[in-house]
C-alpha positions as CSV (number, residue, x, y, z in Angstrom):
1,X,4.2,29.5,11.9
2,X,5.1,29.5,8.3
3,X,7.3,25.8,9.3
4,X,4.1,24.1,10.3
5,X,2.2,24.9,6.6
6,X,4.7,24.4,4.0
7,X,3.9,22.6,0.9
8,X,3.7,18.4,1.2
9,X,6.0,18.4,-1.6
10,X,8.6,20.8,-1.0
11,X,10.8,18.1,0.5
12,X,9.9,14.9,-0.9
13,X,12.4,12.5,0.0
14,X,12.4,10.5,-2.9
15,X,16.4,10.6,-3.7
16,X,17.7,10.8,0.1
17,X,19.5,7.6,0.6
18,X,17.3,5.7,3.5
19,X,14.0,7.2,1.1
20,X,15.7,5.3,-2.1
21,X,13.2,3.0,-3.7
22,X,13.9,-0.5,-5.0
23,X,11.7,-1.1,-8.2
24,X,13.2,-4.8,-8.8
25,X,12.4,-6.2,-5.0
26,X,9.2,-3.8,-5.1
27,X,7.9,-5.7,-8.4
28,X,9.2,-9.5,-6.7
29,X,7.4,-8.9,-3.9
30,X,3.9,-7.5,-6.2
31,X,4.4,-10.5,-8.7
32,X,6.4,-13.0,-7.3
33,X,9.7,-14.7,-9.4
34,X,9.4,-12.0,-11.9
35,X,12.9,-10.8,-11.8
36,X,15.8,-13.2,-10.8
37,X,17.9,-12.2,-8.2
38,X,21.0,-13.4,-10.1
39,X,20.1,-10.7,-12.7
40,X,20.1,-7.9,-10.5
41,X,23.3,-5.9,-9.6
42,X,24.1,-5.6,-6.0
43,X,27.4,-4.3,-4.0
44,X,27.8,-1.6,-1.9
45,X,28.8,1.2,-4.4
46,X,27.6,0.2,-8.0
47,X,28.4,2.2,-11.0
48,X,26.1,4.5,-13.1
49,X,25.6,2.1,-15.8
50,X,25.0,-0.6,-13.2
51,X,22.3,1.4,-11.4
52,X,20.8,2.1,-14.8
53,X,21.1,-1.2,-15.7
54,X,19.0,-2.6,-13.0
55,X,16.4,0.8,-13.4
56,X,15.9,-0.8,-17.2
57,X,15.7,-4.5,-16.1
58,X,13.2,-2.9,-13.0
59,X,11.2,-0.8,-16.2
60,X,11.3,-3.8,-18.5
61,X,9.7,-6.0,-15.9
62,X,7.0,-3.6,-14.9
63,X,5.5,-3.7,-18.4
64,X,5.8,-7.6,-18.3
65,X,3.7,-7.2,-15.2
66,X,1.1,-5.3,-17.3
67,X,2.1,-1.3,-16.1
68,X,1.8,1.2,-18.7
69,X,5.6,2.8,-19.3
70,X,5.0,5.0,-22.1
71,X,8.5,7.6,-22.0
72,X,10.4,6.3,-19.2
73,X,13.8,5.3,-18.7
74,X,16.2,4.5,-16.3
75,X,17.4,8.2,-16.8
76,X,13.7,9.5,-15.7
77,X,14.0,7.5,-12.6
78,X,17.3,8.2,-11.9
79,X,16.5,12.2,-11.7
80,X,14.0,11.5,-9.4
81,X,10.8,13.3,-11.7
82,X,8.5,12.3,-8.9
83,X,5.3,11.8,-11.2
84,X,6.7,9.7,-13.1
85,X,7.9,7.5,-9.8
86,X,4.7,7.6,-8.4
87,X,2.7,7.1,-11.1
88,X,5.1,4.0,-11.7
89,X,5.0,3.2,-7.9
90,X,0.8,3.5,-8.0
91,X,1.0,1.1,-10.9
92,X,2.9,-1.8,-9.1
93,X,0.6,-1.0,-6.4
94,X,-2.6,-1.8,-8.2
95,X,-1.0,-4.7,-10.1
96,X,-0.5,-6.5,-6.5
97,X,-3.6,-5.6,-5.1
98,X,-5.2,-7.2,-8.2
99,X,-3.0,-9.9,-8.6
């Protein structure tokens, strides 16, 4: 009985590999030709700077896009601080739905 009511966000599966978001197609496909596909960094095992390199290029767009990323860094998304990815992910969200 105690299964069936657990807290919605005691597993959030925002850092399980299929559950991995991709800001930089995420913000092509709100705004279109926003980031170039050349810039971003792609292979099957990247390394830390490269996946923090391509969270900053993903940040860096999202404010040219008109989001509010006051504090946040590649190393806030990379830990996974899940208001700070949703609040981010609402904000793409409402950019595309105005857009």
């Amino acid at each position: 009985m105690r299964e069936r009511f657990r807290s919605p966000t005691a597993h959030f599966p925002l850092n399980t590999a299929p559950f991995k978001i991709n800001f930089s197609k995420l913000i092509n496909f709100a705004v279109p030709d926003t980031i170039d596909n050349r810039a971003i960094n792609k292979g099957a095992k990247l390394s830390v700077f490269k996946k923090h390199e391509n969270l900053t290029l993903a940040i860096k767009s999202a404010q040219a896009i008109g989001c509010q990323v006051v504090n946040m860094d590649s190393h806030v998304l990379s830990e996974g601080r899940k208001h700070i990815i949703l609040g981010l992910l609402w904000q793409i969200i409402a950019v595309r739905n105005a857009y």
